[in-house]
N, C-alpha and C positions, 0 to 999 in steps of 0.2 A: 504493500500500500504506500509505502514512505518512496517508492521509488517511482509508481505512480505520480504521485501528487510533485517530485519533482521534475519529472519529465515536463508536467503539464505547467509547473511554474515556471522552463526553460523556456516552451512553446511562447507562453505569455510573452517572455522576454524578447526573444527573438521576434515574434511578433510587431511588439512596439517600437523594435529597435528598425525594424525593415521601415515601417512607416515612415519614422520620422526622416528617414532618407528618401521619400519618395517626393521627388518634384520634377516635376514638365514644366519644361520650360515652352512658351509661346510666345506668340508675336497676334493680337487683331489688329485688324484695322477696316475701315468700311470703301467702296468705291462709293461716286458718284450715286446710281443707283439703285443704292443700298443694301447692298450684297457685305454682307459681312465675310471677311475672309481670315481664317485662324491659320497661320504656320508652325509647325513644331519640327525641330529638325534632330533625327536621330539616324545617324551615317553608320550603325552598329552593322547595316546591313546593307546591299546597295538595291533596295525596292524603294515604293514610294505609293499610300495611300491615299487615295483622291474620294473624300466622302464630301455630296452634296444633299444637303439634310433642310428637307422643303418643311415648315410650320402647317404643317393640314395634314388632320389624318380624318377618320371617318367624323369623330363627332364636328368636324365642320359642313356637312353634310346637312340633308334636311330629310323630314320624311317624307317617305313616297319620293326619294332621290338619293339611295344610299346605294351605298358600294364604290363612287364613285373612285375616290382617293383610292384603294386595291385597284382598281381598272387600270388608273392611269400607271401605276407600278408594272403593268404588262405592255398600254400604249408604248411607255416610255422609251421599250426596247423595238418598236416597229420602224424604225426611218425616220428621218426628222430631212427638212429641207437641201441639206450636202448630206447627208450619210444616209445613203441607199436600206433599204429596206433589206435586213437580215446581217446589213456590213457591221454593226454596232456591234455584236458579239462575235464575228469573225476577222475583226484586225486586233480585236482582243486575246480572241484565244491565240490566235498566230503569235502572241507574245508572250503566253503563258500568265496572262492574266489570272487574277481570284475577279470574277464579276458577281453581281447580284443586285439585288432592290429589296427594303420589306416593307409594310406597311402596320401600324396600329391606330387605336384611337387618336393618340394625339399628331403623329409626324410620320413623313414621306421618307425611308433615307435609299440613296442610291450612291454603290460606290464600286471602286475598280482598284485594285490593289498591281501595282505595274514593275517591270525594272525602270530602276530610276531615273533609265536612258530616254525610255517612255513617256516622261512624265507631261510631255505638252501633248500627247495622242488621247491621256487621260480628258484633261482639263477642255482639250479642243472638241474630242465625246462631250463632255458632259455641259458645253456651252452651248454648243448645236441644237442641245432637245431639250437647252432650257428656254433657247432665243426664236428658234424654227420649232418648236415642232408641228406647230397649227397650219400651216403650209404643206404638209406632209399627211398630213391626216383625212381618211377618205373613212368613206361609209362601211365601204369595202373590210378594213382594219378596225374597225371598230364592229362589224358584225362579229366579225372574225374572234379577236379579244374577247368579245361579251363572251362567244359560243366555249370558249378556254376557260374562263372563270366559272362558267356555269357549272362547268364539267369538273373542277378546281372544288367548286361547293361541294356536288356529289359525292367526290372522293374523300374529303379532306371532314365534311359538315355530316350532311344526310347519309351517308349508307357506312361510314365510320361507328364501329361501338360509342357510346355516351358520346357523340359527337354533339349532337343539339344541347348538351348538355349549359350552354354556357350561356348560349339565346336563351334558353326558357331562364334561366335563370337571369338574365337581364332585364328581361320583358316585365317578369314580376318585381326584380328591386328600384325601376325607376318608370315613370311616367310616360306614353308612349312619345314625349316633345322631346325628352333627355336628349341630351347628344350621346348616351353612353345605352343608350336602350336598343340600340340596333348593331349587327355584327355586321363587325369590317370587314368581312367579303360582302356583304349586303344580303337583297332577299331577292329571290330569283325574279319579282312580278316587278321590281322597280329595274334589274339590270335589262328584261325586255323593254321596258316603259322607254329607256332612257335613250334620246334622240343626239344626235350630232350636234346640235346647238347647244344642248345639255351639257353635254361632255367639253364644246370647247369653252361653253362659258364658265365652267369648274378652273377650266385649265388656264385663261386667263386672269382667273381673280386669285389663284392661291401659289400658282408653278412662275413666278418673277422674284428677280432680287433681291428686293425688298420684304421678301418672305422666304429666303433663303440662307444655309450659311454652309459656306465652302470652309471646309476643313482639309487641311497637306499636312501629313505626316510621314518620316521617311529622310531618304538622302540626296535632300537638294539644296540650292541655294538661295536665300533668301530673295536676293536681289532678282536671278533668274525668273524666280518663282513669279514675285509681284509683275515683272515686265508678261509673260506669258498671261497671268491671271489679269489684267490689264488690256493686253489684245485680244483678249479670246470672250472674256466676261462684260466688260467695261461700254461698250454699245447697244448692249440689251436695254432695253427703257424699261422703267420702276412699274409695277403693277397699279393700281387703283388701290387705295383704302379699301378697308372691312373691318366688321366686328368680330370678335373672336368670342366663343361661347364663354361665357364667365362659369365663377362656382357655386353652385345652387346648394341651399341647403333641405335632402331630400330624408326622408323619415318613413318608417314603416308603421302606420299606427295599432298591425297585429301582426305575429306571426302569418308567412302566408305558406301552406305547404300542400306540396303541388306532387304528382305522382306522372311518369311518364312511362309507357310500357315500348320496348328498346328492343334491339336484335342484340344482346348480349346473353353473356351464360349466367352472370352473376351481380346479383340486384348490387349496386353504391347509393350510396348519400352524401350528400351533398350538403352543409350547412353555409351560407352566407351572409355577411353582414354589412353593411355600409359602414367604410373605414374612412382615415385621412388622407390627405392628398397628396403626393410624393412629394421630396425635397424637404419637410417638415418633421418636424422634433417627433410627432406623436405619430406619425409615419415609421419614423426609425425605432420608436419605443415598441411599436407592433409588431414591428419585423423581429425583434428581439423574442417578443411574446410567440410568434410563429414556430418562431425555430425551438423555443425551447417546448413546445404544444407538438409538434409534427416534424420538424426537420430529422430526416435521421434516422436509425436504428436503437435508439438510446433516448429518443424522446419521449415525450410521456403516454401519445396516443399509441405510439407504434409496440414499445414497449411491452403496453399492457392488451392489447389487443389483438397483436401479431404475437408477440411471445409466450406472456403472462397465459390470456384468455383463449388463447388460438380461436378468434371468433371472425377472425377477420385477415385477409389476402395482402391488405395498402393501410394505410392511415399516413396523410401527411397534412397541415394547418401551414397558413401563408399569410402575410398583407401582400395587398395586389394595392401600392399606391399610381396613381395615374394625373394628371395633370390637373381634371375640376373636382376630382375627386377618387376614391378606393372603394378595394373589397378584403375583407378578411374572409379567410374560405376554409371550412375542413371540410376533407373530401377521407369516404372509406368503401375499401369495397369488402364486401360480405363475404369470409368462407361457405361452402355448398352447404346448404340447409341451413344454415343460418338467415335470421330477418332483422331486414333495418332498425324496426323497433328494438331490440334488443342492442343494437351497435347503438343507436342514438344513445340509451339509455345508461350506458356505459362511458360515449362521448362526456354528454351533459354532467357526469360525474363527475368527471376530469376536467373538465372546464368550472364546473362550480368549485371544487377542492384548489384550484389555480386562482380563481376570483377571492376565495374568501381567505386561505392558506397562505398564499401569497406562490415563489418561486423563490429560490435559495441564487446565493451570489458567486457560486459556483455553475451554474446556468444561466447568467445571465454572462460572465466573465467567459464560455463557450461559445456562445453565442456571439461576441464581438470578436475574438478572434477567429471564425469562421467567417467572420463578416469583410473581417481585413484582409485576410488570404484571398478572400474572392477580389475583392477589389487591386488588392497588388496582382492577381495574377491574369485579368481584366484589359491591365496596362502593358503586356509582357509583349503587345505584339505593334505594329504601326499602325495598323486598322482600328484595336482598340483602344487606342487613343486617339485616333480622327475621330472616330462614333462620338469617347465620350466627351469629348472637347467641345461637338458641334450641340449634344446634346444637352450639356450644360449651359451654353452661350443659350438654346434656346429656351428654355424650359426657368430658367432663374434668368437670366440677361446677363450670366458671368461664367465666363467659360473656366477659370482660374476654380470652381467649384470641383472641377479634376482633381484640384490638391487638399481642396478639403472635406474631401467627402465622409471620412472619420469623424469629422467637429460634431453632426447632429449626433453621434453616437455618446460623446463621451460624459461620462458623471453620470449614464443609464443607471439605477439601483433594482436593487427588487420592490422596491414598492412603488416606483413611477412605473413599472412594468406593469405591476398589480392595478392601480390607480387608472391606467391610460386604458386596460384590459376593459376594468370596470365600467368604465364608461362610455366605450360601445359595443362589449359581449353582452352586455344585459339588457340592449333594446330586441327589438321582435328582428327575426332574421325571415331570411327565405330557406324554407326545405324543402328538398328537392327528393324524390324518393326514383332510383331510375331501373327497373326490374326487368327479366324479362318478357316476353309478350306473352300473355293469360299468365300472368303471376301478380298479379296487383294483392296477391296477400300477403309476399314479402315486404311489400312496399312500410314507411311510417305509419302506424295507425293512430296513433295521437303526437301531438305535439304542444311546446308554450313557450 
């Protein structure tokens, strides 16, 4: 045990010793119109990543007009006005490119990871189909795209185990006007609705400079860099103004639990709750409360539920913080004959004995050093440090939040764990009961 407990207080050590050596160094600064552009230079290797990270993801969107932002992450790689239709990832790969795009609720991001030799083919890609792409875009590519996505839903949404899982589970935590109440691939009846005028009037108000931020990380030169990002960027004109969804404050005023009958073998549950908004103190105090609830082999649901009670297959607990707002989520799936009832019943235990008990400071001190590891090893590469650079410039207005991404963590105890827990574990959640089909007896039979 004594040699335990000092392993874990070297861990500590080293730990905090890593951090406090951790800094990126950057350069912003904005063009004309207003294109923020972040440089980081790291010559450990001779690549160079080119992420351009658009402020629009689904919940800018409307209803009865959703999916949009996904679409355009597939438009994006069709031709734009100089780069021929299909050349976009074929002068890529010809150089052994990393290419991709993702899309979420809040932001767009698209990047290309190059040799460093490459790096104006990157920036000259990614100015093309931010300044042309409307000129390039036909009916044609956009029938085309919609019939991908669809097909993208099927596979990935509808005929996936618990795949609808996350919709229904939206639908009921927020209002159907939410920006967060519809899934970012969207719904299949809006991606047919959605006309050419549609798509390019999305793509005019949210895909410009001005709602954009170029991030270069890698081994280049600065001065190079700015003269390229300058010729290449710098003639695009600023988009138009818009409102950006604000943060609403949404409440459940009862338990709502809901049973869905699925193409799986074995019934899950789902508990969720309306959380904080990433970037924020009581964001980071939840995620602490997640990990020590579900992360792991050794936390408290998995534990007693996988090892202890063998009642159950999975058990893991999260905050899901996001931009206007979060989810705290336990998710469990049932060993064979076993019923949700029973799993909840054992949950709800474990989250009452965590609310009222509290959590030891030996859990909560796991918990941040897991937390640091991920994040120093997050930075280990040049891409993920374009990501998080451009991510943080967006999302707080200070890209320099790279370096301190640790600060909202520190001075966490166990009783602001307890305290921040309390006060939104014990409003009404959404349950979710997901079974297979003609089993709705496994499903939750009560709930509170």
């Amino acid at each position: 045990m004594k040699r335990i407990l000092c392993l874990f207080s070297a861990v500590m050590l080293m730990s905090a010793m890593s951090w406090s050596q951790v800094k990126i160094n950057f350069e912003t600064y904005k063009l004309k119109n207003g294109l923020t552009v972040i440089l980081h230079e790291d010559h450990s290797a001779p690549v160079a990543a080119v992420n351009v990270m658009y402020h629009v993801g689904s919940k800018n969107e409307l209803p009865k007009r959703t999916g949009f932002a996904h679409l355009f992450e597939h438009m994006m790689f069709q031709g734009s006005a100089h780069v021929a239709y299909g050349d976009h990832f074929k002068l890529l790969q010809e150089i052994g490119a990393n290419i991709n795009g993702t899309t979420n609720e809040d932001r767009t991001t698209y990047y290309e990871v190059v040799p460093s030799n490459n790096l104006e083919l990157g920036l000259y890609l990614e100015s093309d189909r931010m300044g042309f792409l409307l000129p390039a875009m036909t009916q044609d590519k956009l029938d085309n795209q919609r019939d991908v996505v669809k097909n993208e839903r099927r596979q990935r949404v509808d005929n996936v185990p618990y795949g609808t899982a996350d919709e229904r589970i939206a639908k009921a935590l927020y209002p159907p006007t939410h920006p967060y109440s519809w899934p970012v691939i969207g719904y299949m009846e809006d991606l047919t609705a959605a006309s050419l005028e549609d798509v390019k009037g999305f793509f005019q108000t949210y895909y410009a400079p001005n709602n954009a931020c170029l991030a270069i990380a890698g081994d280049f030169q600065p001065a190079e860099a700015k003269e390229l990002v300058e010729k290449y960027f710098g003639g695009i004109p600023s988009g138009l103004a818009f409102d950006r969804p604000k943060p609403q404050e949404v409440t459940l005023p009862e338990t709502k639990v809901l049973v869905a009958e699925d193409k799986v073998q074995l019934p899950r549950l789902y508990k969720t709750w309306h959380s904080p908004s990433s970037n924020t103190r009581e964001d980071a105090v939840l995620s602490v409360f997640g990990d020590i609830l579900g992360s792991g082999k050794n936390s408290r649901l998995y534990k007693t539920l996988v090892y202890d009670r063998q009642i159950a297959q999975s058990a893991n607990a999260g905050q899901g913080g996001s931009e206007i707002g979060g989810t705290f989520q336990i998710t469990v799936t049932a060993k064979p004959g076993k019923t949700l009832t029973e799993l909840q019943t054992v949950v709800d235990s474990l989250v009452n004995d965590a609310l009222t008990n509290g959590v030891t400071e030996t859990e909560v001190e796991k918990s941040l050093v897991n937390t640091e590891t991920g994040i120093v090893n997050s930075l280990q590469t040049v891409l993920g440090k374009a990501i998080s650079l451009a991510s943080f410039y967006d999302f707080t207005g200070d890209a320099d939040g790279i370096n301190k991404q640790m600060d909202l963590y520190k001075g966490i105890t166990p009783q602001e764990v307890q305290t921040v827990a309390k006060k939104y574990l014990q409003k009404p959640c959404v349950v979710l009961s997901m079974v297979p089909q003609g089993k709705t007896e496994l499903a939750v039979q009560n709930s509170h």
